[in-house]
ZAZA-579158 format. One record per residue (C-alpha): z, x negated, y negated. Coordinates in steps of 0.5 Angstrom, whole numbers, padded with zeros to 4 digits, always signed. Layout:
REM ZAZA-579158
ZXY;...
REM end
This chain:
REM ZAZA-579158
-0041-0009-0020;-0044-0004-0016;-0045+0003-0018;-0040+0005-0013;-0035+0001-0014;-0035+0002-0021;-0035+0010-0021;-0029+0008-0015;-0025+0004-0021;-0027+0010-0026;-0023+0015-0021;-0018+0010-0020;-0016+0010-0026;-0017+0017-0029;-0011+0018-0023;-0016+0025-0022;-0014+0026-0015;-0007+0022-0015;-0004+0026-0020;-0006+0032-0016;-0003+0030-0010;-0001+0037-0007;-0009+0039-0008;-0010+0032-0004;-0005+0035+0001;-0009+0041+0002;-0015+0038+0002;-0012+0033+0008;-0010+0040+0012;-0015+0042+0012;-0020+0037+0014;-0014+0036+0020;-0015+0043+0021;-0023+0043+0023;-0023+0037+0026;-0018+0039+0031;-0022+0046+0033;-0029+0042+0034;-0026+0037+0038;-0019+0037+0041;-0012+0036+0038;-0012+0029+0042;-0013+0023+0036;-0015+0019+0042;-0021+0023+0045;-0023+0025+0037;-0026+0021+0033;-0025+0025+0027;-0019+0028+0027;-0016+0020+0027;-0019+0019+0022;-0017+0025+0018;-0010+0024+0021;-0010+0016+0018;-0013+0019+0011;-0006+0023+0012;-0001+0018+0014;-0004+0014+0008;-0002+0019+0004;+0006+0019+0007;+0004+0027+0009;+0011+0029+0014;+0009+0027+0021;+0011+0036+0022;+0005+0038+0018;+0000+0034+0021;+0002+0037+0028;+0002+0043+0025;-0005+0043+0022;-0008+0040+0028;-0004+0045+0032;-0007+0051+0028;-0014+0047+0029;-0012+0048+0037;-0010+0056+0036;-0003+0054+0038;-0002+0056+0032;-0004+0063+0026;-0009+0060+0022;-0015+0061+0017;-0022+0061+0019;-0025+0055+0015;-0033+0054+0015;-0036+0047+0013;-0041+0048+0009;-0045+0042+0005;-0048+0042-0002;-0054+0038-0006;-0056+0038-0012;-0057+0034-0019;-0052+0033-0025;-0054+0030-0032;-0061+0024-0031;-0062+0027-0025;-0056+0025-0022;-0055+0026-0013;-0049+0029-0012;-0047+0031-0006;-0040+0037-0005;-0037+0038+0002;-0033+0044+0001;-0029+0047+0007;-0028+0055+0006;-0026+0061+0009;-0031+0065+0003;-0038+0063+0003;-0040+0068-0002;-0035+0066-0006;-0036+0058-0005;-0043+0058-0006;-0042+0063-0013;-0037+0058-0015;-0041+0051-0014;-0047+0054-0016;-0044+0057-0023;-0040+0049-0024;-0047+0046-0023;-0051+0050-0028;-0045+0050-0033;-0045+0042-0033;-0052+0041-0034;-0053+0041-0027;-0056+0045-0023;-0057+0046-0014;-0062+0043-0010;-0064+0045-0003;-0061+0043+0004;-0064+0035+0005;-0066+0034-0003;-0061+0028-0004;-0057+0027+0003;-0062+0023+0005;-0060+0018+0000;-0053+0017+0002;-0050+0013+0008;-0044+0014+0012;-0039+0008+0012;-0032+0006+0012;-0030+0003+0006;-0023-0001+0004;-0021-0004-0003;-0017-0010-0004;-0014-0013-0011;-0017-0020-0011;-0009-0022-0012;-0007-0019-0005;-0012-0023-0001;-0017-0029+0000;-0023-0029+0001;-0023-0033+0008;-0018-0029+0011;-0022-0023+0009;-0028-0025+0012;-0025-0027+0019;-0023-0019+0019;-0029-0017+0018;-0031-0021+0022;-0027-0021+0028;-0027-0014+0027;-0034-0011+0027;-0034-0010+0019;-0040-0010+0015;-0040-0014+0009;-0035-0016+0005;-0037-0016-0003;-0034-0019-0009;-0033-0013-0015;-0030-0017-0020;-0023-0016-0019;-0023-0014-0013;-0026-0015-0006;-0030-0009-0002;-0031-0009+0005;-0036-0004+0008;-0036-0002+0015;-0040+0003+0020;-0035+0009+0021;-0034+0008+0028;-0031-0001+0026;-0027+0003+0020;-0021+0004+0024;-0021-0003+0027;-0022-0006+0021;-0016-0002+0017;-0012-0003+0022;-0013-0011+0022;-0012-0012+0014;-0006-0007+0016;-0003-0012+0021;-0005-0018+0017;+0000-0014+0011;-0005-0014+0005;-0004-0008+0001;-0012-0004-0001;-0013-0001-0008;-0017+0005-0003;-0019+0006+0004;-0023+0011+0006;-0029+0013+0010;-0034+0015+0005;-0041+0017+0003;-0045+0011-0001;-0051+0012-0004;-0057+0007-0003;-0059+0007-0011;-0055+0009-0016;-0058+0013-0024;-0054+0009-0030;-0052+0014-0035;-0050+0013-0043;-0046+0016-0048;-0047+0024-0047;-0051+0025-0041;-0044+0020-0038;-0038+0024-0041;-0043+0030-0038;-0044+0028-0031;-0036+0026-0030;-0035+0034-0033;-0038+0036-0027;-0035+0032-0022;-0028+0033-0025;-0031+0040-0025;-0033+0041-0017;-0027+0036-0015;-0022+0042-0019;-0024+0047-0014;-0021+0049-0009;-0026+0050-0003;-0028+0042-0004;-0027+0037+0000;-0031+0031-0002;-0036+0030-0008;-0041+0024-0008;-0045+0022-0013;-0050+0015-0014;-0048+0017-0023;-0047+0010-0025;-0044+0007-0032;-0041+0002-0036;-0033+0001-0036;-0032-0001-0042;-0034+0008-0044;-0029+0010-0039;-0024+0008-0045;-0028+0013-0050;
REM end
């Protein structure tokens, strides 16, 4: 397995996000929000407000909270201020993580990242210190039980995917972010249900890490992914499964 997709599974299985579903709810809002101030408030003319909105109808977000978070994108309606701002920095073993936040404090979130960083054994780096090492790309996993490998292949395929690969008990595909949306809707047509789908940032080598450097480095993560002001956190920390039970 791939060092991505064994930290996907880990978190799949630690249910961190889904067991916080009004946090990830949140965290989608807000992504429709800034998407539609930056680029309209038409799905069809705005790529990332698309993909924002499909993240949200994949979560079964009601259809008038969507509408409300793009309207107060567009001023139709009040809403907060947010300011985008990315971080870099390294975890245990010197680890790359990568935090996108979305606030309406900048001092607050900076002190706040910083402070998560250094108390978890990590500390911030400069801007363009890590980033370089992750690439944006769609990415869709599928139980190995939900669909063949053949029909599968087609999609990506037909569909402008990029790789389909086999990760033990599951198939992963990759995808350029602008061929994601074709892709999704393609498995979706073809009724084949995925364990996750989402445009995310995929490191292009990965740090293994063991015993007490791995407990440490999945504190931090839990840690920067509890606060508040965070969207995404991304990481090339890998390790073994068998410590996820530990």
């Amino acid at each position: 397995m791939s060092g991505h997709s064994k930290w996907a599974t880990i978190k799949h299985k630690k249910g961190a996000l889904d067991a916080k579903r009004g946090k990830t709810f949140t965290r989608l809002i807000k992504e429709i929000t800034i998407a539609a101030k930056g680029g309209g408030g038409d799905p069809d003319g705005n790529p990332r407000l698309r993909t924002a909105v499909l993240a949200a109808k994949a979560e079964n977000m009601p259809a008038d909270n969507i509408k409300r978070a793009i309207q107060r994108g567009t001023g139709e309606l009040e809403g907060v201020n947010y300011e985008e701002i990315t971080f870099e920095g390294y975890g245990p073993g010197g680890v790359a993580v990568v935090v996108d936040t979305l606030t309406d404090n900048r001092n607050r979130t900076v002190s706040e990242i910083r402070h998560t960083f250094s108390k978890n054994g990590g500390n911030l780096g400069s801007t363009g210190s890590v980033l370089h090492m992750f690439s944006k790309k769609g990415l869709i996993a599928i139980e190995k039980s939900a669909a063949d490998e053949d029909a599968l292949m087609n999609i990506v395929l037909e569909h402008g995917g990029e790789d389909l690969n086999d990760e033990g008990d599951s198939w992963e595909i990759l995808t350029d972010p602008a061929s994601y949306e074709s892709v999704s809707e393609a498995i979706k047509a073809a009724k084949i249900a995925t364990v996750a789908s989402q445009v995310t940032m995929i490191a292009s080598t990965y740090t293994k890490l063991e015993g007490a450097q791995a407990n440490a480095m999945m504190r931090l993560l839990d840690a920067l992914e509890d606060f508040d002001d965070t969207q995404n956190v991304y990481s090339n920390f890998d390790m073994d499964e068998v410590e996820v039970a530990d």
